[in-house]
Residue, then its C-alpha position, 0 to 999 in steps of 0.5 A: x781276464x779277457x774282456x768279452x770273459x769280464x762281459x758275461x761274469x758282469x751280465x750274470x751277476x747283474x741278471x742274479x741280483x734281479x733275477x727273483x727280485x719282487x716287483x717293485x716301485x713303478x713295476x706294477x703299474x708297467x704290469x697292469x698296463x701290458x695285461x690291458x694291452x694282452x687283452x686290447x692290443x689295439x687300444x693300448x692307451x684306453x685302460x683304466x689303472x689306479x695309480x693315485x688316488x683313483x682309477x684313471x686312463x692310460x693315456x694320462x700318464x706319462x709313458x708311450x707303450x712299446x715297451x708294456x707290449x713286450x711284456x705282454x708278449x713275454x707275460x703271455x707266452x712265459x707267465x707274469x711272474x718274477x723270473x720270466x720277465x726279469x730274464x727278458x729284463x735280462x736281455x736288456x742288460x746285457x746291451x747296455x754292457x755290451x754297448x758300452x763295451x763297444x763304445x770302450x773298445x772304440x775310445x778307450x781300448x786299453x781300460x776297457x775292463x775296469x771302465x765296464x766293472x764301474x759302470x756295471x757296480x754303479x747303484x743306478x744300473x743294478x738297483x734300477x733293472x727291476x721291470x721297469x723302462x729305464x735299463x731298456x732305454x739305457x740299452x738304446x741309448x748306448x746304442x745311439x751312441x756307438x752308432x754315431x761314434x763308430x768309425x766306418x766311413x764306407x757304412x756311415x750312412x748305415x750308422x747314422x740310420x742305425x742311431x736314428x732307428x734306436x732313437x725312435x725306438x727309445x722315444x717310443x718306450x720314454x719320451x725322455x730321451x728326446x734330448x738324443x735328436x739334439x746330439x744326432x743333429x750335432x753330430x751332422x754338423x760337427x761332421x759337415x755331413x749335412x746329407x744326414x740330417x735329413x736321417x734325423x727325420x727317422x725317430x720325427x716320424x717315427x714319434x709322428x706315426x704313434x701320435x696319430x694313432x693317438x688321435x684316433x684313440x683318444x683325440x688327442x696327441x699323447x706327447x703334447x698332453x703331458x703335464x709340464x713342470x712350472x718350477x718357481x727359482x726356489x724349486x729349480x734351485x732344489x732340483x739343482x741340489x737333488x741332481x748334484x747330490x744325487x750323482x755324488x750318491x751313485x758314483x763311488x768311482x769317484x775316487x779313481x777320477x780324483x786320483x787321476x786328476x790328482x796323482x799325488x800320494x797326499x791325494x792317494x793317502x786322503x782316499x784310504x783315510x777317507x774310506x776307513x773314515x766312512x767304513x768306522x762312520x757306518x759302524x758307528x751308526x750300525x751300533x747307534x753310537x751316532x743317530x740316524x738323523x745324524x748320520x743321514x743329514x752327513x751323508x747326504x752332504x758328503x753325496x752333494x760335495x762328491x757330485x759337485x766336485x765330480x762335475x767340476x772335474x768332469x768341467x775340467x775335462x771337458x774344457x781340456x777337449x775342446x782346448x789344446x796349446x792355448x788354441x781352442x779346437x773341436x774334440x774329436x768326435x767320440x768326446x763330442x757325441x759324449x759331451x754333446x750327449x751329457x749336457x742335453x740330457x743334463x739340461x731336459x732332466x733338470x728343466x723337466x724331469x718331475x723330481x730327481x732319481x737315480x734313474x735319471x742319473x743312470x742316463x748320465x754315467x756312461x759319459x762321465x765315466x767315458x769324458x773321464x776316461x783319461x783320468x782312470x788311465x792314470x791312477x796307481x794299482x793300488x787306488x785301482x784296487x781299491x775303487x774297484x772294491x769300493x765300487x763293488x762293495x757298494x753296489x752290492x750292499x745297496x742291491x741287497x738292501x733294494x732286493x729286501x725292501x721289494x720283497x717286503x710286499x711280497x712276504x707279508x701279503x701272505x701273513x695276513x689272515x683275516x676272517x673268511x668271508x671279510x671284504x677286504x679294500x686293499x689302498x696303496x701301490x708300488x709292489x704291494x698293489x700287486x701282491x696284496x692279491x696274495x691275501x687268501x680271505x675275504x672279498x678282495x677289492x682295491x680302494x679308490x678315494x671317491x669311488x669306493x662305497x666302504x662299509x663299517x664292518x669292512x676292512x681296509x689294508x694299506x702301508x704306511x710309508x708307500x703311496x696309497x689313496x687318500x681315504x674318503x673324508x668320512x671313512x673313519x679306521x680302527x687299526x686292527x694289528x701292524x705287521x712288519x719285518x724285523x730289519x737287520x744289517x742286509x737293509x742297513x745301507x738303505x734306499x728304503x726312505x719312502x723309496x729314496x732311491x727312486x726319488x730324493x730331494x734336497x732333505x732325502x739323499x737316495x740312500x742313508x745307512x737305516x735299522x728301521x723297518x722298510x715298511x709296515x702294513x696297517x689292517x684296519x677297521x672300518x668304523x665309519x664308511x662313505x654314506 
């Protein structure tokens, strides 16, 4: 198949997959901010969004705004609905595969599409389209990267200025992606062309324009006034192990690069063995001949020895660049940028990053799976087949799983009924902050620990798993009813573990094999109200 063809069939599917999905996770609040910046677009950090336990101002949170002002604009001009905004999601998307495409065509002509299909089937890119910034910033990434390795020495200057441009385009939607400046900076040197450095001013100025107009806002730069991660040794150590697990959790073409490390049939044998082995493992849990519990805690050893045998062979890899007959050498310049790319954003996301998540990874796999290009050349039609289908088969089960659990919320906000004229406070966020407007009866307000005055008599609605305020100290409930959907094999491989895949720990891989429900939603009574 033509590899343009293979593009666009990967784009629509991705685009399917998310195209209806519920507003999910982080959804919400990115919806609230961009209906404040509608209504006020020249103060975009001075609303209020009650995102913990009460209301607070925009500019206390993490993310500069660029990106809530495109939803606005779409929003405005289509309607906030799921379909419209997870078109121009959409168009994202699609620059990530097209990049990445392109960068492929540059390094690795000949494995363009099985390349493309790995990256596209990986679960960090199609469960983490939804309306959130990380597809966008994954778009500009890439098209960081492709400016600085294309290969034109009369438009370098153009290619240099183009990445530059993306970078700042991309800090103004994430500031996360900083590390990026670093790898730009690199990438003069390592050419020796000292002249561009000073391009490196671009994104610098671009980040410096937005901060005054912070100081003009709310007085005070918004990137210094984030709040910083102190971990102690035992807590870095954790955020180690997150990241190492939660690599081996989203990387199923693993198999494909051990077998190109390893191209023996032992090795080959072991991979089918491995697979029927996981494929029985699942059916045993389906049937609850092994307990969950059980069959969590294996898993989410299996994603740690996966992710920690994945980067020592990534390790290898690299070393092997940078070293040929016994004499150590520079790379050349598409594995530098790659290289470079990985360790400075591996490096910000385990130092700084609140807590490890898929999305996080997502960053990280177009440079595995490019620095181990060389490896999938390598492997036997048959391994071919089957990682591909493997890759395939996961991502998909795993979307599927993701697009249930969001649209939870969505569903059962409209099976609450409760007496006409009730006052209904609605506690909890992600995806049920926004559809619990659905709810048809009553006086409809969103609770706030210390702010709202709930009476007895009122009720209050919340989930029992997603975030949600912490009730006020005197409030005192009397659960009404529970309401949940029943589960079944479509969210069995599940990333609904307190939305595991949007953030693990050490104890919570980013997905396990579950029969539980996703969520269920508590109405209750109000016994006892604040004085």
């Amino acid at each position: 198949m033509n590899n343009k063809w293979l593009l666009l069939i990967l784009w629509f599917i991705l685009t399917a997959f998310n195209l209806n999905k519920a507003f999910h996770i982080d959804d919400t609040f990115h919806l609230e901010v961009a209906k404040w910046i509608a209504a006020n677009p020249w103060k975009p950090m001075s609303g209020i969004v009650n995102w913990y336990d009460n209301p607070a101002s925009i500019s206390t949170f993490n993310q500069p705004p660029l990106y809530f002002y495109w939803i606005a604009l779409v929003g405005e001009i289509f309607g906030y609905s799921e379909v419209s905004l997870h078109i121009f999601q959409s168009l994202f998307t699609f620059l990530a595969l097209y990049f990445f495409y392109k960068i492929c065509t540059i390094i690795s002509p000949s494995k363009v599409g099985i390349s493309l299909f790995f990256f596209a089937f990986c679960p960090a890119l199609m469960i983490n389209q939804n309306l959130m910034t990380d597809i966008p910033l994954l778009s500009l990434e890439l098209a960081f990267l492709f400016f600085l390795i294309k290969i034109n020495y009369r438009r370098k200057v153009i290619n240099y200025t183009l990445a530059a441009l993306a970078l700042g385009t991309a800090l103004l939607i994430k500031y996360s992606i900083l590390p990026l400046l670093g790898v730009l900076i690199a990438t003069a040197l390592y050419e020796r062309k000292y002249k561009y450095l000073f391009l490196g001013l671009i994104p610098v100025i671009m980040l410096g324009l937005w901060s005054v107009t912070n100081l003009f806002e709310f007085q005070k730069i918004h990137i210094l006034n984030r709040p910083i991660n102190h971990f102690s040794l035992v807590d870095f150590a954790k955020q180690i192990i997150s990241f190492i697990a939660c690599i081996g959790a989203v990387s199923p073409f693993s198999i494909a690069i051990y077998n190109g490390k390893f191209p023996y049939k032992i090795i080959e044998k072991a991979s089918i063995i491995t697979l029927i082995i996981f494929v029985l493992f699942c059916l045993l849990t389906y049937f609850e001949v092994i307990p969950e519990n059980i069959s969590s805690a294996v898993l989410n050893l299996s994603f740690f020895i996966n992710g920690t045998a994945l980067l020592i062979i990534l390790g290898i890899e690299v070393i092997t660049k940078f070293r040929e007959n016994n004499t150590w050498k520079f790379p050349d310049k598409g594995d530098f940028v790659l290289i470079t790319t990985f360790i400075f954003l591996t490096a910000f996301i385990v130092k700084y990053a609140p807590f490890i998540s898929t999305r996080h990874i997502l960053l990280l796999i177009p440079s595995i799976l490019l620095i181990c290009r060389g490896l999938i050349d390598k492997i036997s039609q048959k391994i071919k087949i089957l990682s591909l289908v493997s890759s395939g088969v996961l991502g998909i089960l795993l979307s599927i799983s993701d697009w249930e659990y969001a649209d939870f919320y969505r569903q059962i906000s409209k099976q609450i009924s409760l007496p006409k004229g009730s006052n209904i406070w609605v506690a909890g966020h992600w995806g049920w902050q926004w559809y619990a407007k659905n709810i048809a009866d009553g006086n409809i307000q969103q609770y706030s620990t210390d702010s709202s005055m709930v009476q007895k008599g009122d009720y209050i609605i919340q989930p029992a798993i997603a975030t949600r305020q912490l009730l006020h100290k005197q409030v005192v409930l009397k659960e009404v009813k529970r309401l949940w959907l029943k589960p079944g094999f479509s969210t069995f491989f599940s990333g609904n573990h307190s939305a595991s895949m949007y953030y693990s720990t050490p104890n919570k891989g980013p997905w396990n094999l579950c029969k539980h429900p996703v969520d269920s939603i508590i109405v209750s009574r109000v016994i006892t109200g604040n004085p």
